[in-house]
PADRENLO-204285 format. One record per residue (C-alpha): residue number from 1; residue in one letter; x negated, y negated, z negated. Coordinates in pm, whole numbers, plus 50000, padded with zeros to 5 digits. Last residue first. Example, Ala and Ser with C-alpha at 12.3 -4.5 7.8 and 13.67 -1.06 7.14 Angstrom:
+-----+----+-------+-------+-------+
!   i ! aa !     X !     Y !     Z !
+-----+----+-------+-------+-------+
!   2 !  S ! 48633 ! 50106 ! 49286 !
!   1 !  A ! 48770 ! 50450 ! 49220 !
+-----+----+-------+-------+-------+
END
This chain:
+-----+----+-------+-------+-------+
!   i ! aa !     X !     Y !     Z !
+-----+----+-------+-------+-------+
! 220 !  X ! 13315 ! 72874 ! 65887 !
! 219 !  X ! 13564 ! 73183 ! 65884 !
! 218 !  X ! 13877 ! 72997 ! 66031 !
! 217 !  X ! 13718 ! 72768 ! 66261 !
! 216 !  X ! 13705 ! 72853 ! 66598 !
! 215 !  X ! 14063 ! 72987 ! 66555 !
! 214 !  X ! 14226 ! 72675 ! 66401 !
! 213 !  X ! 14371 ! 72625 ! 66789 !
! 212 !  X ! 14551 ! 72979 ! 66810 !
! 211 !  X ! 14788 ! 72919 ! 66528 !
! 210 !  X ! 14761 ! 72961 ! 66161 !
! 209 !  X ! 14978 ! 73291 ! 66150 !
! 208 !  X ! 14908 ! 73426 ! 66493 !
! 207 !  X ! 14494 ! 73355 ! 66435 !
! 206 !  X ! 14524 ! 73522 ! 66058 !
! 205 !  X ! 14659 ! 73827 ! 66256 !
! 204 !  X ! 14385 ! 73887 ! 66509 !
! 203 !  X ! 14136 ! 73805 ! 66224 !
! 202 !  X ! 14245 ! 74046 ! 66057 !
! 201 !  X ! 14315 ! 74345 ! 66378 !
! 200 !  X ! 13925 ! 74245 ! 66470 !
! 199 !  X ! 13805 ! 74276 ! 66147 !
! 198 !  X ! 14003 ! 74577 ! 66090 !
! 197 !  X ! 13811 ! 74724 ! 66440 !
! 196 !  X ! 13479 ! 74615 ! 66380 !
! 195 !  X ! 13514 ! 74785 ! 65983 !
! 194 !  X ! 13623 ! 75145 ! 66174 !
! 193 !  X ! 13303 ! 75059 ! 66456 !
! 192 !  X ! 13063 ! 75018 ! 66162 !
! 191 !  X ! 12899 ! 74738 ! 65938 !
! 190 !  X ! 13068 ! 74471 ! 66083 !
! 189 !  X ! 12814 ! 74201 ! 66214 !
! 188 !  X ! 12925 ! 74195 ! 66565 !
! 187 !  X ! 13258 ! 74131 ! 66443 !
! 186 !  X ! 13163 ! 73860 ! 66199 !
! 185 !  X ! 12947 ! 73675 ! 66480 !
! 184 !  X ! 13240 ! 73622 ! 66702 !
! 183 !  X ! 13489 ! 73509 ! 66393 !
! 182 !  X ! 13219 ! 73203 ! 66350 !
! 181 !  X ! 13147 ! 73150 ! 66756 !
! 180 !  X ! 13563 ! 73130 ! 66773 !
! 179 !  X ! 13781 ! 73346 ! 66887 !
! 178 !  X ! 13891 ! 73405 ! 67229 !
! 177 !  X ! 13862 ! 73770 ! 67220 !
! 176 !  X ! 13701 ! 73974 ! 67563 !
! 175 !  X ! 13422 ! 74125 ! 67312 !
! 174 !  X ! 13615 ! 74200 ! 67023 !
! 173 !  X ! 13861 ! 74332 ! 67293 !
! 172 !  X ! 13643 ! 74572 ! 67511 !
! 171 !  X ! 13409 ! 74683 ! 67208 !
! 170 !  X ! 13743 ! 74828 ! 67028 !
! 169 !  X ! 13904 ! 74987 ! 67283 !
! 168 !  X ! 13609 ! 75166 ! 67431 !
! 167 !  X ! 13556 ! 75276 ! 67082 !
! 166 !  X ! 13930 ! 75373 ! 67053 !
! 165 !  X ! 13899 ! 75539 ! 67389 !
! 164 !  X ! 14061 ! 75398 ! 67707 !
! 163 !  X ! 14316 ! 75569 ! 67866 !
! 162 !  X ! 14628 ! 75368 ! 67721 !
! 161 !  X ! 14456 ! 75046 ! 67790 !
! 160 !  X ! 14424 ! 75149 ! 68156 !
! 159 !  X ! 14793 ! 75211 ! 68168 !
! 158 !  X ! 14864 ! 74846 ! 67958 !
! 157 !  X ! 14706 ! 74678 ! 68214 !
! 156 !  X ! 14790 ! 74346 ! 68024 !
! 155 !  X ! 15027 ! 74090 ! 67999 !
! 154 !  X ! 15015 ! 73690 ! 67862 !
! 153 !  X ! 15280 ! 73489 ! 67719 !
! 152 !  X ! 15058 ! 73336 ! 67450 !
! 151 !  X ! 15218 ! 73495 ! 67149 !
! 150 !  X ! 15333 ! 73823 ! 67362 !
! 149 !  X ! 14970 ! 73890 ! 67409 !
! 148 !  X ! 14870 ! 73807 ! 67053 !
! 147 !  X ! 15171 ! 74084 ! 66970 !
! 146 !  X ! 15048 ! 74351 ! 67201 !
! 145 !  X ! 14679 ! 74282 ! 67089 !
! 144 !  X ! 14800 ! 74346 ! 66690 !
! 143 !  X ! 14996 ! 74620 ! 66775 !
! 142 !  X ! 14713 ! 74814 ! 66977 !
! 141 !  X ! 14457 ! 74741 ! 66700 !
! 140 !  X ! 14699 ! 74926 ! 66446 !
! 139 !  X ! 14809 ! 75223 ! 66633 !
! 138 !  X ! 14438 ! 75272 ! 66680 !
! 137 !  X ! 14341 ! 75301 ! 66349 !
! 136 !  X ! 13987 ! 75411 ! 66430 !
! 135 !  X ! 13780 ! 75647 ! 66218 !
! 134 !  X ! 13852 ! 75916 ! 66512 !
! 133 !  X ! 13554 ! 75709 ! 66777 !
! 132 !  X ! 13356 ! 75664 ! 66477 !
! 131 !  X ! 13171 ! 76032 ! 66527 !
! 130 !  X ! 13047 ! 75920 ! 66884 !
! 129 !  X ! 12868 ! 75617 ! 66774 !
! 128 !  X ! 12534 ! 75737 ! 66777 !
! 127 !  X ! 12245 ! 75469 ! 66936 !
! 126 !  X ! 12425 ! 75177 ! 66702 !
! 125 !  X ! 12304 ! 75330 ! 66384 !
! 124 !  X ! 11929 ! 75270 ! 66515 !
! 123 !  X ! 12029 ! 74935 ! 66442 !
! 122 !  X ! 11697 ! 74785 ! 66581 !
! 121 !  X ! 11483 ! 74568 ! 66381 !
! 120 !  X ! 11335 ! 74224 ! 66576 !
! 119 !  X ! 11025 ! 74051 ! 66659 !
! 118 !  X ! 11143 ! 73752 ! 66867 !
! 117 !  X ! 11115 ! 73619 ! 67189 !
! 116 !  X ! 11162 ! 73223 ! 67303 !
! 115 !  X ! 11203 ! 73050 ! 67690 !
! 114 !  X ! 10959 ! 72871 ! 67832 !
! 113 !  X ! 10685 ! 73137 ! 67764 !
! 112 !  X ! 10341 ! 73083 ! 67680 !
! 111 !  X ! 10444 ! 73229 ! 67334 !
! 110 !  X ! 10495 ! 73230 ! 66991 !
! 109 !  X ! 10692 ! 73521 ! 66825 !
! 108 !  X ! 11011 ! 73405 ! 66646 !
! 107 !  X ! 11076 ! 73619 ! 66302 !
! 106 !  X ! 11259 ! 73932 ! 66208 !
! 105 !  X ! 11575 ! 73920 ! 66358 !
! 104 !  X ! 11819 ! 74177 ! 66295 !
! 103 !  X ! 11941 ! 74393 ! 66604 !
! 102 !  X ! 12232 ! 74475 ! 66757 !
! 101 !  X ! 12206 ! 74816 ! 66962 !
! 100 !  X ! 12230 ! 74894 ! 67340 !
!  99 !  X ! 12469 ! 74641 ! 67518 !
!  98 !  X ! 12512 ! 74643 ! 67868 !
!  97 !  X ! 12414 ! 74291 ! 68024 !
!  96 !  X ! 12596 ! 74212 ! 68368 !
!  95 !  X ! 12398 ! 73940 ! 68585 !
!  94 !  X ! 12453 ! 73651 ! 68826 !
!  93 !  X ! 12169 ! 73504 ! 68929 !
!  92 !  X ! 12157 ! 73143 ! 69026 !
!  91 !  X ! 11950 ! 72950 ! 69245 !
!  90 !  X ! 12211 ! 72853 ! 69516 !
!  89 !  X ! 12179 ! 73157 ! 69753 !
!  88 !  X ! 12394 ! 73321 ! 69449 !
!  87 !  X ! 12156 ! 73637 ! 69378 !
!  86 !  X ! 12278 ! 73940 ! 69226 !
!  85 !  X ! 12206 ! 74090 ! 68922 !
!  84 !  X ! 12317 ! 74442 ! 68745 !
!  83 !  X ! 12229 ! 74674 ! 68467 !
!  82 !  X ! 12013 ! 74431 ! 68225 !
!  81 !  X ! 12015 ! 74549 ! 67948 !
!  80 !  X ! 12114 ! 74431 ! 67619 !
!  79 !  X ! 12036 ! 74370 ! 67290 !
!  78 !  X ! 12225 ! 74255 ! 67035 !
!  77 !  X ! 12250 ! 73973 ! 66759 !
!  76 !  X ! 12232 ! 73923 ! 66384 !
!  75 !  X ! 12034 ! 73686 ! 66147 !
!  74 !  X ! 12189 ! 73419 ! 66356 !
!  73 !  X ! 11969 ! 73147 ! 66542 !
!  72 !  X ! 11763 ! 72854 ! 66416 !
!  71 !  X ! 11675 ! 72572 ! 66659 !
!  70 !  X ! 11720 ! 72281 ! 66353 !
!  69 !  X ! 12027 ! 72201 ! 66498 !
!  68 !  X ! 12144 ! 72557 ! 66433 !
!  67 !  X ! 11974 ! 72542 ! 66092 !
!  66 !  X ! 12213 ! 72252 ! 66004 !
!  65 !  X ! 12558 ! 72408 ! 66128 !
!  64 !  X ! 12570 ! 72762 ! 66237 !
!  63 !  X ! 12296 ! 72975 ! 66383 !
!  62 !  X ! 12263 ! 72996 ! 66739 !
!  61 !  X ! 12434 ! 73269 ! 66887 !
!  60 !  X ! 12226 ! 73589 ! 66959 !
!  59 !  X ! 12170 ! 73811 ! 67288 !
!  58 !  X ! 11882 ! 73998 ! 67322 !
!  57 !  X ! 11683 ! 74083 ! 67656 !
!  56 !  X ! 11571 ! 74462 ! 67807 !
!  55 !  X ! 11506 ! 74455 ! 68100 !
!  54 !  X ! 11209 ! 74704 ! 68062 !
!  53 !  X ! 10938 ! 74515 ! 68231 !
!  52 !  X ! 10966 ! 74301 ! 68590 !
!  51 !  X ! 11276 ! 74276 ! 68533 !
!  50 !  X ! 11279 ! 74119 ! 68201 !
!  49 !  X ! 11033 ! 73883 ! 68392 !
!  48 !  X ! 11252 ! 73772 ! 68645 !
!  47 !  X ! 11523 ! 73766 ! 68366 !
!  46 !  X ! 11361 ! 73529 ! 68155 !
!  45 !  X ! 11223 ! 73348 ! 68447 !
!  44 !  X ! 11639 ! 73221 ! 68534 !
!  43 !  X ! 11657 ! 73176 ! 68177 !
!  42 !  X ! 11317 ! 72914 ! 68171 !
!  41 !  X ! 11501 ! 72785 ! 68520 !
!  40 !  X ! 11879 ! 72697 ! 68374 !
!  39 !  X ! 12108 ! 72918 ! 68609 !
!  38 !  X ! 12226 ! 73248 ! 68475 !
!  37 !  X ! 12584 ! 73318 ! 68470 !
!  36 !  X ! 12626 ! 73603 ! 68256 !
!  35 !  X ! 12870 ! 73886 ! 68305 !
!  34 !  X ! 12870 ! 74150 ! 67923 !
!  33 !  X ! 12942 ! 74455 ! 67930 !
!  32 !  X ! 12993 ! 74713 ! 67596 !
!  31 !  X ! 12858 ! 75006 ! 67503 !
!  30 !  X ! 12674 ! 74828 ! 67215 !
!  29 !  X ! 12834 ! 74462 ! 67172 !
!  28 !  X ! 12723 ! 74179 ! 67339 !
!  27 !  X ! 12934 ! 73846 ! 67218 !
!  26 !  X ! 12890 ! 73501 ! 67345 !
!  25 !  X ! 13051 ! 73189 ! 67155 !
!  24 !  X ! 12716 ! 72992 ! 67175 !
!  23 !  X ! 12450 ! 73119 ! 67343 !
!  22 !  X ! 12080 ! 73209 ! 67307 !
!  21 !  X ! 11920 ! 73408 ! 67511 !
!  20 !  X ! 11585 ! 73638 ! 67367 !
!  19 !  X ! 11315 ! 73772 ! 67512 !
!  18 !  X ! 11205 ! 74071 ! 67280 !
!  17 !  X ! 10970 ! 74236 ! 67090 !
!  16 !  X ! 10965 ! 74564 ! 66914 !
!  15 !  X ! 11139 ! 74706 ! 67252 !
!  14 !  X ! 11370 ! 74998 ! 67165 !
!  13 !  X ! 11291 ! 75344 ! 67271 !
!  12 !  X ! 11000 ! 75392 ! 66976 !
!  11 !  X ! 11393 ! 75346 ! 66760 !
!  10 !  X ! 11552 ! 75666 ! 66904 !
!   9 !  X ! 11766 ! 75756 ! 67124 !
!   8 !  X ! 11778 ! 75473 ! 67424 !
!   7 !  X ! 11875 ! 75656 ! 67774 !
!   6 !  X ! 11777 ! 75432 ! 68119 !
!   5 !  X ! 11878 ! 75432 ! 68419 !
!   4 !  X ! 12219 ! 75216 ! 68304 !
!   3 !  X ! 12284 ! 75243 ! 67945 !
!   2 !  X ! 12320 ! 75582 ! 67779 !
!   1 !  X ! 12297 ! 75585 ! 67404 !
+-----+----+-------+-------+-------+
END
């Protein structure tokens, strides 16, 4: 996996520990890009430091319900790195993450730090995705985004969706959806870019049915 400078292949290439952002309704995907608006100061030292080290951070949604309250996050997130950041004047960085691999949290590591890190396992799957890219029914994910587009009166570039490879295809809308935290979190927990893209196609389809606003909580 290519992503930015910097080429992740095997699992001594992924931090054991790291900073980690938690955010509601956010989805990193591997491959994919993701524009953060960073503004609160123990994110806006996050970064500096990520910077100053491998920028690498991880990406996870706080965990549903009770244990979300409680501070808990999601078994599942992703890690990214951090491939651009400019500076506002203001006090804000604004900052694209490119996705390496999900990860499963291990446990919370205490620090000094105000914001957390946690000892995580890589989805060394994630580094080779080449051999999904033909497991994809693409005819199938493109109806089901041409008719949520004609649902809600919207258009897209359908040229540049025609060039785009299933993968590509795939990361772009799961991650662009406006599905709830609950569907979020089942997409970046399918078990492989063929499963990602039925999920997406499902939950695309259960959304038209029921109506856009039940989205955020159809799987909860």
């Amino acid at each position: 996996m290519q992503v930015g400078n910097a080429r992740y292949l095997k699992q001594e290439d992924i931090p054991g520990v790291i900073p980690v952002f938690p955010l509601t309704g956010a989805l990193l995907l591997p491959g994919g890009q993701l524009p953060l608006n960073i503004f609160e100061p123990r994110y806006l030292m996050m970064f500096d430091d990520a910077l100053a080290t491998n920028r690498v951070i991880g990406m996870v949604q706080p965990a549903f319900g009770d244990r979300g309250a409680d501070g808990g996050v999601c078994e599942v997130g992703c890690a990214g790195r951090i491939t651009s950041i400019a500076e506002t004047g203001d006090g804000r960085y604004i900052v694209t993450l490119s996705g390496i691999c999900r990860f499963r949290v291990i446990r919370e590591v205490t620090t000094t730090k105000p914001y957390r890190s946690f000892e995580i396992a890589p989805f060394l799957s994630d580094l080779q995705t080449a051999a999904e890219e033909d497991t994809i029914d693409r005819n199938a994910l493109l109806a089901a985004f041409r008719a949520y587009l004609e649902s809600n009166k919207l258009e897209a570039d359908w040229e540049s969706v025609e060039r785009a490879s299933n993968i590509t295809l795939v990361t772009s809308l799961s991650m662009m959806s406006p599905f709830g935290p609950a569907e979020k979190q089942a997409l970046l927990e399918a078990p492989d870019m063929k499963t990602r893209a039925e999920t997406l196609v499902a939950i695309t389809e259960i959304v038209l049915a029921k109506g856009f606003g039940d989205s955020d909580t159809m799987l909860q």
